[in-house]
N, C-alpha and C positions, 0 to 999 in steps of 0.2 A: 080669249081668256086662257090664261094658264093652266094646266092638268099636270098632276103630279101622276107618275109612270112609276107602274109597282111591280116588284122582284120578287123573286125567293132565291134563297141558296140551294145550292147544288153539290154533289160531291160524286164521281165515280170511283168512289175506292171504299171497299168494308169500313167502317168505324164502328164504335160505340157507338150506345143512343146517349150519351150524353154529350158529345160533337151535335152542337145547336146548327145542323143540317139539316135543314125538311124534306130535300127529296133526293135519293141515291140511286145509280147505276148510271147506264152509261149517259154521255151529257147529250148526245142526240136523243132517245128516252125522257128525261129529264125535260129536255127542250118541246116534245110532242104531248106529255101531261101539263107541264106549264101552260102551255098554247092553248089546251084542251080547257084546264080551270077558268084563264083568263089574265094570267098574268103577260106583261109585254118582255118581261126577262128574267135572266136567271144569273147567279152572282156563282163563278165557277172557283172550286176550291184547287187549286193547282199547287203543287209539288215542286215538280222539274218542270217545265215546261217543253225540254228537249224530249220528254218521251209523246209529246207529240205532234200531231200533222197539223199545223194552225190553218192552214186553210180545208181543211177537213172539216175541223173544227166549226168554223166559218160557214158551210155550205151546210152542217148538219141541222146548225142556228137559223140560217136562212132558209130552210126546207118548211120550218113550223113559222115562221115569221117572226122569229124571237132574239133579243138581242142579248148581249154579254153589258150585265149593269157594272161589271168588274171582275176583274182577277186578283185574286186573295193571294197570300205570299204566307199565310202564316204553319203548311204544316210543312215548311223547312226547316223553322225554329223547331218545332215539334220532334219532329224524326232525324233530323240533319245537326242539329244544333247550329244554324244557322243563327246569326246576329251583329244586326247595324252597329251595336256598340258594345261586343266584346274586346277585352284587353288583348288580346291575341290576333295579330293584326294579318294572319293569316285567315283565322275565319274571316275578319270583316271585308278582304279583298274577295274571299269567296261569295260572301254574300251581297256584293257590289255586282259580281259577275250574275250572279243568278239573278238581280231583280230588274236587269240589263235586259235577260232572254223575259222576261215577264211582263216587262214594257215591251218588248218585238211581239211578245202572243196577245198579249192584249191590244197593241196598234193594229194587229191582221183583224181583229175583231172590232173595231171602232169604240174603243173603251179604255178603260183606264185601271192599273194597279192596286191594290188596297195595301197600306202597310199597317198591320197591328201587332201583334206579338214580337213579329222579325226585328220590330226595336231592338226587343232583348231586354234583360234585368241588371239592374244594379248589380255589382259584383261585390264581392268584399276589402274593406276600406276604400270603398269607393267614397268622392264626392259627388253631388248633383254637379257640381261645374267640368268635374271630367268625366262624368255620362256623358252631360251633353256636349261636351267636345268630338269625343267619338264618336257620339251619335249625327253631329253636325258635319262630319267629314265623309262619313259613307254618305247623309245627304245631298250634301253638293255634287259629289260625284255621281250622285244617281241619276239631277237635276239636269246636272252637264250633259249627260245621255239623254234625255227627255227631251233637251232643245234641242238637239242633234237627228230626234224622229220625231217630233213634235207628240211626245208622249203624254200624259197627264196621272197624275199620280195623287194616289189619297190617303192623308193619315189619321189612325183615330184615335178617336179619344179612351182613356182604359181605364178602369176605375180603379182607387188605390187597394183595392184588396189583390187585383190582377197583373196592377203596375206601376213603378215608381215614381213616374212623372210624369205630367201631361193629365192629370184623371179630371180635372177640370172643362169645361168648353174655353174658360177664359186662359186657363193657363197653354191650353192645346193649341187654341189661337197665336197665343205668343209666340210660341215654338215656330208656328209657321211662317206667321210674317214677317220673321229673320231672316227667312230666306230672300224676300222681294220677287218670288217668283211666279208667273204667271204659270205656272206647271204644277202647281201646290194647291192638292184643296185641303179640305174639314171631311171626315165623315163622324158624324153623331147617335148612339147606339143609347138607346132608352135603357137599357140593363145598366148600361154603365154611370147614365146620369141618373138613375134612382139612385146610388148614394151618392154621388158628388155635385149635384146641382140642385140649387137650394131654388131658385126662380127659373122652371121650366122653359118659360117666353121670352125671359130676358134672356136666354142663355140663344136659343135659336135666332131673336132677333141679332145676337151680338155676330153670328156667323153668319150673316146674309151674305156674304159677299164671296163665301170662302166655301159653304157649303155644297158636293156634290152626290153625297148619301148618308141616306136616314136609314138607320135600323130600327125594326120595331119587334124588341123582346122584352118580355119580363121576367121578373123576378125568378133564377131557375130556368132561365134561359126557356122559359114555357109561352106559350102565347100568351096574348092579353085578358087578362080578365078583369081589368079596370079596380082593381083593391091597392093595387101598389103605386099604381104610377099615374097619371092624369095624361092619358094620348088625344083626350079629347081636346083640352087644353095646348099640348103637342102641335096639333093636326090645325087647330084655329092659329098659333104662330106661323106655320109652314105659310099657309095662305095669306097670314098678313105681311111675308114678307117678298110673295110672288117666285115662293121654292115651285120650280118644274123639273126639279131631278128625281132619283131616284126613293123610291123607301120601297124597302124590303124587309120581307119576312125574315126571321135569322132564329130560332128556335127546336129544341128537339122532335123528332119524328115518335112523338109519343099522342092517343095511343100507337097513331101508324103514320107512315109518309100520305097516302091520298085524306085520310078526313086534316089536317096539319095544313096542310096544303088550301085543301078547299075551304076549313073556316078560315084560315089565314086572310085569304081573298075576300070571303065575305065582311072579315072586320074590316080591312085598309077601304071599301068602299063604303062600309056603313061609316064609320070614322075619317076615315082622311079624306072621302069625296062625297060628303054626301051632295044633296041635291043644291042647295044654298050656294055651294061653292062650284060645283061641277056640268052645271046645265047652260048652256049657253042661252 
């Protein structure tokens, strides 16, 4: 039987508690309280990737028996102004280069890239046909690199209050299987589908093929408390549709990173595994 494998994000660097990061400091740290709640991995927020030792990295993860569900890309956009499809074709060759070293750190770790923000935003007089042309040109080049390490790469979906295209599952779909790439998944983020998807199940059934992670935030980027969003509903498509990838915790560390953490774990198994599904 299939078993869905549950995450939480991770961050070694100060932020806000509004950065929907559950657990901070260093990611070997990160990696021995994970282990310790029960989770099988952690979703590492990365920057630069050249500031560090990836196989360091690696052994830190394997000390606690914990894997990398993925490498984030997004506080380049953040701090760097990094972006797949700004008019300025200088950032976008920088940010081709940078998500180049993010697939090499994420391959040393048996895992795959996450792209969400690093898209980048509509600019002014922009059209949607020339977003996504320059957004479509830093992709293939990413792609090209991807087959070249046999990398894997995930993009997700953003809701339109956060972003201008894509905030659908069906429209996020479209986007990707323009590419025809076996290098290209779905990641699906419940924060984001609470405004933009109107049939929870059809939306995950339509992604079987494409999806390799599930976020599970609500509203406020808070855990779940089942008033906003239907995960139970969620959690019954994952398994009708025989998802064994990741879902991960992705919310703020409020009131703290350990109780955050801990009910986190306790919902994805009350919810996404209970006994019906998960007992051989």
């Amino acid at each position: 039987m299939r078993i869905m494998r549950f995450s939480i994000i991770a961050v070694d660097i100060p932020l806000p508690t509004d950065f929907p990061f559950p657990l901070r400091g260093s990611y070997e740290d990160c990696a021995r309280r994970a282990a310790e709640i029960g989770y099988d991995a952690i979703e590492l927020q990365i920057q630069n990737p050249l500031d560090y030792n990836y196989s360091s990295i690696r052994k830190s993860l394997d000390r606690y028996g914990i894997r990398a569900s993925a490498v984030t890309t997004g506080l380049s956009y953040l701090f760097e102004g990094h972006s797949m499809s700004s008019k300025d074709k200088e950032v976008r060759v920088k940010t081709v280069e940078r998500l180049k070293r993010q697939l090499d750190f994420a391959r040393e770790l048996d895992s795959q890239i996450l792209i969400g923000f690093l898209r980048g935003r509509m600019e002014s007089d922009d059209s949607a046909e020339e977003y996504e042309a320059r957004l479509s040109d830093s992709m293939y080049k990413i792609i090209e690199y991807a087959d070249s390490i046999e990398g894997r790469i995930c993009f997700e979906q953003i809701n339109r209050r956060d972003g201008d295209l894509y905030n659908s599952t069906a429209e996020t779909l479209r986007f990707i299987e323009k590419f025809k790439s076996a290098r290209l998944f779905y990641n699906a983020d419940t924060y984001h589908m609470i405004t933009d998807e109107g049939d929870i199940a059809d939306a995950i059934r339509l992604s079987k093929d494409r999806m390799s992670l599930f976020h599970v935030s609500d509203m406020g980027r808070m855990l779940p408390d089942d008033r906003h969003f239907d995960f139970h509903a969620a959690a019954a498509a994952l398994h009708s549709i025989g998802y064994d990838g990741w879902v991960t915790i992705e919310c703020r560390p409020i009131p703290n990173e350990t109780e955050v953490a801990q009910k986190g774990m306790e919902y994805l198994k009350r919810v996404f595994c209970p006994a019906q599904f998960c007992l051989l």
